[in-house]
N, C-alpha and C positions, 0 to 999 in steps of 0.2 A: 522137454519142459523141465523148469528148475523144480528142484525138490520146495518141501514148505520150509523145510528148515535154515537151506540157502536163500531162500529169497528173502526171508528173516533176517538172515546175516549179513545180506548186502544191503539190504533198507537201512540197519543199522549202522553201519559203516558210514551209509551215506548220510542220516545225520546228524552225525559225530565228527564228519566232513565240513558239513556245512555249519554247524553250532563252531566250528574251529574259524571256520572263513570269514563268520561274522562278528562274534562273538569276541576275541582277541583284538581286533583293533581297538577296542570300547575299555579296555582295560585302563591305558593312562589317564583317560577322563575323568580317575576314580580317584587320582593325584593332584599335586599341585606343583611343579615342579619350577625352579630355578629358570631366569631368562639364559638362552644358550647365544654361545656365539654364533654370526651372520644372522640373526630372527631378524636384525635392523633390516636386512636385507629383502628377504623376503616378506619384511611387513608391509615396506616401501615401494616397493613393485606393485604390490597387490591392490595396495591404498591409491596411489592416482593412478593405473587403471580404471579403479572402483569413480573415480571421483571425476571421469570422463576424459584420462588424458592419456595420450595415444605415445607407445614406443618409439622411441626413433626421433619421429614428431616432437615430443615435448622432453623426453630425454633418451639418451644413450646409455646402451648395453653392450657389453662385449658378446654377452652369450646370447642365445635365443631368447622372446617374449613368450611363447608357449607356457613356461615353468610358473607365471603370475595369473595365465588366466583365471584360474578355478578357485587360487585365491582370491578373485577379487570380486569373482561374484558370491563366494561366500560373503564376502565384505558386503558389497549389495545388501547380502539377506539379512545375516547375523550380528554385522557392524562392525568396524574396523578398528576391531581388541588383539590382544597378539593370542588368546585364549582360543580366540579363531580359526587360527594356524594350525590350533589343535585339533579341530574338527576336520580341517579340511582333511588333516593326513588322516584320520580314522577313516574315510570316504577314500583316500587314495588307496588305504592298506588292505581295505576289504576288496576292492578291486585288484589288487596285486595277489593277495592270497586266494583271489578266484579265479586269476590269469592262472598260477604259476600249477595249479589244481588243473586246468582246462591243459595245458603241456602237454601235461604226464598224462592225461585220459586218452588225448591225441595221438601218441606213443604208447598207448595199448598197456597201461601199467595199473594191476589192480589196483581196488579203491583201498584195500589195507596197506600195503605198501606206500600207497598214495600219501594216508593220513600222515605214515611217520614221515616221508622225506617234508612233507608242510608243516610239519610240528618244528622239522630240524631247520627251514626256512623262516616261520614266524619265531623263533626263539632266538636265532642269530641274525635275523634283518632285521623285520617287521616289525617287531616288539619294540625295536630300539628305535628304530625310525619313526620316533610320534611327532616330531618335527616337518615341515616342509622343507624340501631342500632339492635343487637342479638332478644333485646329483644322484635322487634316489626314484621322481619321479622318470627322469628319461631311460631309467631301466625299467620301468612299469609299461611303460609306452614301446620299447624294444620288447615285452614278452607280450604285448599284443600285435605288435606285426608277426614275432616268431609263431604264435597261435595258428594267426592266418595261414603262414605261407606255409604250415605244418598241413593246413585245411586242401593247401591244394596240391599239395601228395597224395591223398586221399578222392577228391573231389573227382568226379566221374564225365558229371553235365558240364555244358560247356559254360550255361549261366552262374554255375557253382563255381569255376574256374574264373571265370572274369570277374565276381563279386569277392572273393579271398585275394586273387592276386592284387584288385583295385586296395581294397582293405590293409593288406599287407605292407602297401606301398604309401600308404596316406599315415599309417602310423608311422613311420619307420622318418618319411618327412620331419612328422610331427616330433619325433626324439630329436633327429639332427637340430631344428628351430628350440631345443631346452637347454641340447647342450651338443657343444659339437661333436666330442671324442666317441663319446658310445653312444649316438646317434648315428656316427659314420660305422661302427660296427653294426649298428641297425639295419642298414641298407648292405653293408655287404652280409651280414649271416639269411637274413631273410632272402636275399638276391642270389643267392649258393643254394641256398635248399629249391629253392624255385626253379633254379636252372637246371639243378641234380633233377626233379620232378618230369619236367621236361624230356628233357635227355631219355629217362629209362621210360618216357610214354612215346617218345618220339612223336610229341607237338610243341610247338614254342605259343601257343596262344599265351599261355601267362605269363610266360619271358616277356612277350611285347606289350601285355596291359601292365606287366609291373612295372616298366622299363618308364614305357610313356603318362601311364601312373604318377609316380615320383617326381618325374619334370612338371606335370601340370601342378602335383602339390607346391614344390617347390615355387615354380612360379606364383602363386597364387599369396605363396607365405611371405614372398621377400620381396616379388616388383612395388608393391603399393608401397615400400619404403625406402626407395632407391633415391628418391628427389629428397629424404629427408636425413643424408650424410650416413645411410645405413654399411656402403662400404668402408668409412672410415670405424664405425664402432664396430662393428662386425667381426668378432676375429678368426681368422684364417690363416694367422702365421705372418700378416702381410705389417710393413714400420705404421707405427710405432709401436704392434703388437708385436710377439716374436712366438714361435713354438715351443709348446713346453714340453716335446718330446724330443729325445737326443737318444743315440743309440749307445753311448756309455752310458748313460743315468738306465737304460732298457735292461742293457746286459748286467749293469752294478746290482740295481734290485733281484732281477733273478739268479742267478749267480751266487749274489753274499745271501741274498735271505728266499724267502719265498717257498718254507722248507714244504706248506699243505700245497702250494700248487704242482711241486715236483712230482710229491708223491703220488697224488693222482693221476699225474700225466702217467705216472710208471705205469702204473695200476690199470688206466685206463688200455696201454700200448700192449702191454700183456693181455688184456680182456681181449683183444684186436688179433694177438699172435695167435693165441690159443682157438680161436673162433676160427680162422683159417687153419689152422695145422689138424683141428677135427673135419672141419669140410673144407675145400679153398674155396666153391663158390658162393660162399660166405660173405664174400665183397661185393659181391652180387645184391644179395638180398639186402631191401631195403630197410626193412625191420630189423637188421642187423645195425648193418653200418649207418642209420640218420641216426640213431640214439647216440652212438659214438663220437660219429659227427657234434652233433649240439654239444658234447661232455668236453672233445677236444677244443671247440669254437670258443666255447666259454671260460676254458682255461688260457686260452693267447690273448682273450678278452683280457678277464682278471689280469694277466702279466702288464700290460701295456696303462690300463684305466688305473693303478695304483700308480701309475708315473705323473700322466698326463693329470688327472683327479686326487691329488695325494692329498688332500684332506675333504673327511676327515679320513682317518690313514684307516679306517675298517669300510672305506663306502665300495670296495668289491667283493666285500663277503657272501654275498650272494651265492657265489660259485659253489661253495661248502654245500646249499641245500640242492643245486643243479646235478652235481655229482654225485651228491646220494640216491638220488631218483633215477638216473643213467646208470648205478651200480645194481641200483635192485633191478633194475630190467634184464640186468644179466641170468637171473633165476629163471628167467620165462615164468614169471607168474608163481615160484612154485613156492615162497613166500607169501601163506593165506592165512589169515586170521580167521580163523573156525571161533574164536572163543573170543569175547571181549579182555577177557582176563590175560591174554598174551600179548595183543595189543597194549594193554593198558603198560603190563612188563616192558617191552620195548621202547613203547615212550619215557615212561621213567628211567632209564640208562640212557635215553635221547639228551634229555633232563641232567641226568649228570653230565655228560658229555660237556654238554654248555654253563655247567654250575659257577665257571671262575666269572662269568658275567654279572648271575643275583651275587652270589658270593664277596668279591671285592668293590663292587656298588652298594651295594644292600645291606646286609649282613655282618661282614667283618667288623665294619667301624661302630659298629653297635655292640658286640659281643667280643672283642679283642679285648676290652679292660679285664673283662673277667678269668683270662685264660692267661695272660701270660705280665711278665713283670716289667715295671719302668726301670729298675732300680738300675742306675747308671755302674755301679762295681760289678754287674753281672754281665759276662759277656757270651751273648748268644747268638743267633739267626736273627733276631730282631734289634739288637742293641749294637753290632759291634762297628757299625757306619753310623754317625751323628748325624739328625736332621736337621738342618741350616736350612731350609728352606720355608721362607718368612714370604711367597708370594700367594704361596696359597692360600686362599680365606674361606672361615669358617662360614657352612652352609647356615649354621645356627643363630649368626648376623644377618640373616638374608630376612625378610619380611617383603607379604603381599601391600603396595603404599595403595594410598586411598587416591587412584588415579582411573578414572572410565579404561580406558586401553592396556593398562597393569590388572584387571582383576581376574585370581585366580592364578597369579603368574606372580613369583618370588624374584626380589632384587635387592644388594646390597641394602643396609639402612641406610647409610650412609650416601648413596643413590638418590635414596627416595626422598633425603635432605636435599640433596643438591637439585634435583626437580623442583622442590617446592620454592626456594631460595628462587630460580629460574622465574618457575611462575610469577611468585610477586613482582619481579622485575619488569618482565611481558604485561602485567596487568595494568601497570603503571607507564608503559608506552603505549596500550593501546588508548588507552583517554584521550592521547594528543596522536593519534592515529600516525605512529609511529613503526612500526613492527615489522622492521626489515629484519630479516634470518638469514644467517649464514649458518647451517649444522653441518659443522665433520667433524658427525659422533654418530655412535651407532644408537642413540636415543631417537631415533627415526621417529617415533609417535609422539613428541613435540610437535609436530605439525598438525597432529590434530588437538593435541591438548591445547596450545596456548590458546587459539590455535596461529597458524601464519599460512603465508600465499608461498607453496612450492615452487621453484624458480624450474623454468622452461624454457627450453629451446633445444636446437637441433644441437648446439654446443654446448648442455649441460650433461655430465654425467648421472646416470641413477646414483650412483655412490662415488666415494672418493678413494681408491684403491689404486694409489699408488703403483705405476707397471701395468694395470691389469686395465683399469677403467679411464685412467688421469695418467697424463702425460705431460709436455712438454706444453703444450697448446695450452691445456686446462692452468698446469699452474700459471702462465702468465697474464690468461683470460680474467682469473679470478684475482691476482694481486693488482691488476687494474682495477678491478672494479676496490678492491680492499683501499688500493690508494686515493681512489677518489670519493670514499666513505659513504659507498650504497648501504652498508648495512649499520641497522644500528644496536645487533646483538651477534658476537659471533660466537658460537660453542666447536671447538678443537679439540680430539682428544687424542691424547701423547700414549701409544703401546711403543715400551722401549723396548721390549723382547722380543718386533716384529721388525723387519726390513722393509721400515719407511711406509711401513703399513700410508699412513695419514703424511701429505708432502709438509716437509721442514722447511721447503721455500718460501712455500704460503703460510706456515707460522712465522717465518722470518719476517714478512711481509704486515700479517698481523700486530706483534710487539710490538713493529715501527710506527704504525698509525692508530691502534687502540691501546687504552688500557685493561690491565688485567684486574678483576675483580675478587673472583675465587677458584678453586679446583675442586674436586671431588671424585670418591672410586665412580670408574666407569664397571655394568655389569661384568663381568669378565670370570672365568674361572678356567686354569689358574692362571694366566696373564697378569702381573700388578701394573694396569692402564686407568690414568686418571682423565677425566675433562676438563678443560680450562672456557674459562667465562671472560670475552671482553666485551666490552661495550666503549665507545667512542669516549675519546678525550676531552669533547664539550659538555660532555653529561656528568 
């Protein structure tokens, strides 16, 4: 029986645990922050789902639909603000930091050890990740198959076996449907621990529920949209789409950079060496080698998802808090927190660890006037390269505009000019029920402001993404209709520092048959992208 003093200790832990899992994501609520780039994207998705119109169906996506649902029944509840966006990720992150907590419990790692590697995980993901975004939820969804298929390592009964491996495999579907790359890692790390499971019980009962699991997911995610042009939007690597993995661009990033993932691969190999050269049948034992396992899984992960996912360029950072919880397993436990006050120490060097994130976000640009000099004859660490760079704009021109779907959420002024400017225009079309829209801009929640009727069909794009979403088809699709003057408001916005971000055909297409009216900063930071305003040449 435990002493009173440790069961004291471990109550506490636990909820210092829990105040951490809950508690942190509610943080950026407490801001207001700047609109970011691709919010068009996920507000748009979110929004006609919310407003009864069906993937595929009513438009095309390259990636999975899974990534909009949750937004949009936020949208349902709370209403279709991009502030929303923000809630919903507080509900994702509290969930991620109770996945990534359930892991390492799974893997037998005490709860002290436990708090610092989630401290090391919400200060380097979670924290930052207040945004919604493909590429953050289908890693939340990959640590809840990994969860599962950890469960039936473990799992004894055979109902307990069938209901983890079922589980394992519905999630792991569910990433592949947000996002393809680390959703396919989904289904093979969770598909490997299962089979390893297997193998050392000598039964395949969960190999076969996982196996046939997955196909009925599968099935169930993708037949209902097969009559609606789902394999042309779909990307798979198949024309007009192409893959964005090549194995120079594989070997350049690891290779030229990638210096944390080496090191822990070292680190890890040596924990490996060492482990067998004190006992060899070390390779044996499971509680040896699956910790190792997931450490090494998820650094081929990280290698490969910064090629295929390279923005934003930090969305595999993840690995950093994986590996610290796989390294402390290597103590056996023998890293314990007797005292809050050791704890506390350790987090705060966690803390430093990751200070250059508050530091050069936060911090610096507030308190740099006062430490060091402008004066152009002095030459220092600060002064002796001239900054020319006139695209960056000050956050201090940004203002919250007086728009239902902007509040609480900062955007150029000059933005929230060219919105209103917009409006009056829309206002004055809809009298003579006028108000065809053509948007390629990332101002997505124009459609509910003016508001206008979202165009549909099996041939429209969710967005206009050039390569990605819009190809050859789209732009001739849409310069037809441009020429025969279905709309009678088109908003374009020109990013010149992007590779054709927005197609120049169909601007081309545009200047022929409308007039230009005005332009304005589009939200951007630091991109200098403005939007341009036509409206037809008989008006």
């Amino acid at each position: 029986m435990k002493s009173f003093n440790q069961l004291n200790r471990n109550d506490s832990l636990r909820i210092i645990e829990w105040g951490i899992i809950i508690a942190t994501p509610f943080i950026p609520l407490l801001f207001t922050f700047p609109y970011r780039i691709n919010l068009f994207l996920a507000w748009e998705g979110a929004y006609r789902i919310s407003m009864g119109e069906i993937p595929y169906r009513d438009f095309g996506t390259p990636v999975g639909y899974v990534f909009w649902l949750l937004p949009a029944l936020f949208f349902k509840i709370l209403g279709p603000y991009v502030i929303t966006l923000l809630k919903v990720q507080v509900f994702i992150n509290i969930i991620s930091n109770y996945l990534f907590t359930r892991i390492f419990k799974q893997l037998k790692l005490d709860v002290g050890a436990r708090i610092v590697a989630l401290v090391i995980f919400v200060l380097s993901y979670t924290l930052f990740n207040f945004w919604p975004w493909y590429n953050h939820l289908v890693f939340v969804l990959e640590m809840a198959s990994l969860l599962f298929a950890l469960k039936v390592v473990t799992a004894e009964e055979n109902k307990k076996l069938i209901l983890y491996s079922f589980l394992a495999a519905a999630f792991a579907g569910l990433s592949f449907m947000t996002k393809q790359d680390t959703g396919g890692f989904a289904l093979l790390f969770s598909g490997l621990i299962i089979l390893f499971a297997s193998i050392k019980k000598r039964q395949y009962l969960s190999v076969l529920v996982f196996a046939g699991s997955y196909v009925v997911c599968m099935v169930l995610l993708i037949v209902p949209f097969l009559s609606y042009n789902f394999e042309y939007w779909f990307n798979y690597g198949q024309s007009p789409h192409f893959s964005r993995l090549t194995l120079f661009d594989l070997f350049d990033e690891f290779l030229g950079a990638s210096k944390w993932i080496k090191f822990y691969l070292l680190l890890l190999v040596a924990i490996l060496v060492y482990k067998i050269n004190k006992n060899w049948s070390a390779i044996f034992d499971i509680q040896i080698v699956l910790p190792l396992f997931v450490g090494l899984f998820i650094l081929l992960q990280a290698s490969v998802i910064q090629v295929t996912s390279y923005t934003p360029l930090d969305g595999n950072i993840y690995y950093h808090s994986i590996i610290a919880g796989v390294i402390l397993l290597q103590f056996d436990n023998k890293i314990v927190f007797h005292k809050i006050w050791s704890l506390f120490l350790v987090v705060c060097l966690v803390g430093l660890w990751w200070s250059n994130v508050f530091w050069v976000r936060n911090i610096r640009p507030k308190v740099k006037s006062y430490f060091q000099t402008t004066e152009k004859d002095v030459v220092s660490k600060n002064t002796y390269v001239l900054e020319n760079d006139t695209s960056k704009m000050k956050r201090s021109n940004w203002v919250v505009p007086d728009l239902e779907s902007f509040k609480g959420v900062k955007i150029p002024e000059e933005t929230a000019t060219g919105i209103y400017k917009i409006l009056e225009i829309s206002n004055r079309m809809e009298l003579k029920n006028e108000l065809k829209v053509l948007n390629m801009s990332e101002l997505t929640q124009l459609a509910f402001e003016m508001p206008y009727q979202t165009e549909k069909g099996t041939h429209h794009p969710l967005w206009y993404h050039q390569g990605v979403a819009f190809f050859d088809r789209e732009v001739k699709y849409f310069c037809e209709k441009i020429e025969r003057e279905e709309y009678n408001l088109i908003l374009f916005q020109d990013i010149p520092d992007l590779n054709n971000f927005y197609s120049y055909e169909v601007k081309e297409c545009i200047v022929k048959n409308y007039k230009f009216k005005f332009k304005f900063l589009a939200p951007r930071i630091p991109e200098e992208s403005y939007i341009e305003v036509y409206q037809l040449k008989t008006e």
